[in-house]
C-alpha positions in Angstrom: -147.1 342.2 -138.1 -143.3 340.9 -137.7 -140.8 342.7 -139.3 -137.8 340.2 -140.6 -133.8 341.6 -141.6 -133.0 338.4 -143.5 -129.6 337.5 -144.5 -127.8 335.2 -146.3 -124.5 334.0 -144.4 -121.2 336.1 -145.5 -118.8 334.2 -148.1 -116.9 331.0 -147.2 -114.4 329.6 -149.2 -117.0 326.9 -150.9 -118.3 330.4 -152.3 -115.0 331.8 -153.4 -114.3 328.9 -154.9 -116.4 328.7 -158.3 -119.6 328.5 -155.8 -119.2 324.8 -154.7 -122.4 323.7 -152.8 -122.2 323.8 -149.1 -125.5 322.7 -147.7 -124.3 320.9 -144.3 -121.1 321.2 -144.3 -119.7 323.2 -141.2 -117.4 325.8 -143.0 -116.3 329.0 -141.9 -115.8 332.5 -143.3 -113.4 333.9 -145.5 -111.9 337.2 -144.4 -114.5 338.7 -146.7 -117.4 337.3 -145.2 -116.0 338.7 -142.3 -116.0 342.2 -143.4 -119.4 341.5 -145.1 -121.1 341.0 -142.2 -119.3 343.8 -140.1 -120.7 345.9 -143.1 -124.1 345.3 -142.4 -123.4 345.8 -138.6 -122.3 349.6 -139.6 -125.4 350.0 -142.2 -127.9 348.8 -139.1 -126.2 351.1 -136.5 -129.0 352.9 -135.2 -131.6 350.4 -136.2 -133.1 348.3 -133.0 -133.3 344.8 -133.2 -135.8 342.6 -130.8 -134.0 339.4 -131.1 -131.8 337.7 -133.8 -132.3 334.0 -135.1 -129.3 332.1 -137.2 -128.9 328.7 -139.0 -127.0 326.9 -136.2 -124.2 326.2 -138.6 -120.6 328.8 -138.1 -121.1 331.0 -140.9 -124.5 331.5 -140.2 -123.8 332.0 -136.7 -120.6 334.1 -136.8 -122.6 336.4 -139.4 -125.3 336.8 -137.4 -123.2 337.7 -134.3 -121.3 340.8 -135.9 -123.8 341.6 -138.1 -126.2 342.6 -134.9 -123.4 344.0 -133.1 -122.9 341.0 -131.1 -126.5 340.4 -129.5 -127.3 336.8 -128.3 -127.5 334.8 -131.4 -130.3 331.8 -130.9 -130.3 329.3 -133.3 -133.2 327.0 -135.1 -132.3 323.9 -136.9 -135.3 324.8 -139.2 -132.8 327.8 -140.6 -130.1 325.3 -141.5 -129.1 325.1 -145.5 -130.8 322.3 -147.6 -129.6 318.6 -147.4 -127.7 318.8 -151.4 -127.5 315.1 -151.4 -124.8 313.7 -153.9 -123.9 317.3 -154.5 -122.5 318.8 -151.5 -118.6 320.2 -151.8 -119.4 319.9 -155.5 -119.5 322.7 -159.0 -122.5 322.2 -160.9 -120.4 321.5 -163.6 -118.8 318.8 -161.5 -121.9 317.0 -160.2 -123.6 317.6 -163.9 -120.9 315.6 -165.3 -121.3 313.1 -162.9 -124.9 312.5 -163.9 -126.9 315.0 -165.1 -130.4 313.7 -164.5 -130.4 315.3 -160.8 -129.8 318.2 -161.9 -132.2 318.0 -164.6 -135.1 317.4 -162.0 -134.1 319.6 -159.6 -134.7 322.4 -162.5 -138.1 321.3 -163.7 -139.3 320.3 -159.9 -137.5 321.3 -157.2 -140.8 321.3 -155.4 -141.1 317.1 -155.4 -136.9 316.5 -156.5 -134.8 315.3 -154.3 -131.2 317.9 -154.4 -128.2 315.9 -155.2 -131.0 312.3 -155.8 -130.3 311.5 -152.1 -131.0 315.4 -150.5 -133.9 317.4 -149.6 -137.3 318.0 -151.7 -137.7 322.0 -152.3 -141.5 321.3 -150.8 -139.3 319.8 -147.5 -137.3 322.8 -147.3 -140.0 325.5 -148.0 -142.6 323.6 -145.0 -139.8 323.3 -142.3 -138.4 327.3 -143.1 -142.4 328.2 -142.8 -143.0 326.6 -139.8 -140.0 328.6 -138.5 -142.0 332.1 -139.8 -144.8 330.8 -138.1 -143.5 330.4 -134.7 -141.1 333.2 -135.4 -144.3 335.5 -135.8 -146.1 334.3 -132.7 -143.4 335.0 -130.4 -142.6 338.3 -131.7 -145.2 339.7 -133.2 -145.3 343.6 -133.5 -141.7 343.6 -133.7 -138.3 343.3 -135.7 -136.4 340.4 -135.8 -132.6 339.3 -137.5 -132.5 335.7 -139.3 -129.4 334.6 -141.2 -130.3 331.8 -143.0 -129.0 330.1 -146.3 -128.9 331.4 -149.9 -130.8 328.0 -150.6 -133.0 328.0 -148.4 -134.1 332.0 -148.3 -134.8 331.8 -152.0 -136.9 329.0 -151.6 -139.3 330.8 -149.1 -139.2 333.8 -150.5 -140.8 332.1 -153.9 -142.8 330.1 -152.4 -144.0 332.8 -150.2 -144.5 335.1 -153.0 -146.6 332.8 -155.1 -143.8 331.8 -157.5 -143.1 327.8 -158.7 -140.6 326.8 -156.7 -138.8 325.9 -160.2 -139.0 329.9 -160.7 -136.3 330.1 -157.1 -133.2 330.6 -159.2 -134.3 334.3 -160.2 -133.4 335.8 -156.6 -129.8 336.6 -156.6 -129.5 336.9 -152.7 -125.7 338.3 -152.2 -123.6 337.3 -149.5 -124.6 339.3 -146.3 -126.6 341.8 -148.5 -130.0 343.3 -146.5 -132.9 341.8 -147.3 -136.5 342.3 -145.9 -140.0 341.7 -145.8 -142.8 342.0 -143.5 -145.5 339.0 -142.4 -148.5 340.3 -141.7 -151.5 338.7 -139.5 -152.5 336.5 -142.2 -149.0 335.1 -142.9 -148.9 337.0 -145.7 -145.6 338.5 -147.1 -144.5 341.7 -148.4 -141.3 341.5 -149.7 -139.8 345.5 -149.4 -135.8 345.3 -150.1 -133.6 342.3 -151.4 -129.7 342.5 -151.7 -130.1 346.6 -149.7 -127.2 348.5 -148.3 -129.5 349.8 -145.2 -132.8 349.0 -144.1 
């Protein structure tokens, strides 16, 4: 069985302001994510991690570094936030009133939509973040593991995971740097036992 902390990066300013979509875009963290993350650190004092994993963008990166109290961060381009296409750097308001048939897709069928028109398909997203589990749970199997991922991205697995339509996604409200975790077991099978915790 692998035993997975997951978070979702700390805040950035894309976040702080009105939640603007920041799939690759490389931006940093605000002074709050900051503390977020140094948060978690002092929640997990105690608790032993194996290894820790991050997206290999900076806020995913520089989260995953304090929150583990500085252990070697390796990264996985499978952990990077979804491609958002036409919407990237944008509100949903603003990109909805740029044309909302995207949008509209996206809701019904994120599974086969494309984010943004021009971005990543939900099914794209959910095989590539498997694959990651998969490998993950070979290599460290029997043991607990760290991954700071995307709020996109770690909803998407989580659903699909859980046996939910991808469409249903939207009904995890994964905080900034909040503890979150779940167990695989040797079936690949998940248990999801905290989401959005103050400790493990």
């Amino acid at each position: 069985m692998l035993r997975v902390i997951l978070l979702r990066h700390g805040e950035t300013a894309y976040n702080a302001d009105g939640n603007r979509y920041c799939g690759r875009t490389d931006i940093g963290l605000t002074d709050k994510g900051l503390a977020q993350a140094a948060k978690v650190s002092e929640a997990l004092k105690g608790v032993v991690v194996d290894a820790v994993y991050a997206s290999p963008l900076q806020r995913a990166r520089k989260t995953a570094a304090i929150a583990s109290g500085n252990q070697t961060v390796i990264t996985d381009e499978r952990l990077i936030e979804a491609d958002f296409g036409l919407w990237e750097g944008k509100t949903k308001e603003e990109f909805n009133a740029e044309d909302p048939t995207f949008w509209a897709a996206w809701i019904k069928d994120p599974q086969m939509a494309r984010a943004g028109g021009t971005g990543e398909t939900g099914g794209e997203i959910v095989n590539r973040v498997n694959d990651f589990f998969e490998d993950l749970h070979r290599r460290h199997n029997g043991q607990l593991v760290m991954v700071v991922a995307h709020n996109g991205i770690n909803r998407l697995y989580l659903a699909a995971k859980l046996g939910m339509p991808l469409s249903n996604y939207r009904r995890f409200d994964m905080q900034n740097s909040a503890v979150s975790y779940f167990e695989l077991d040797d079936e690949n099978v998940l248990v999801l036992k905290k989401l959005n915790a103050t400790q493990l």
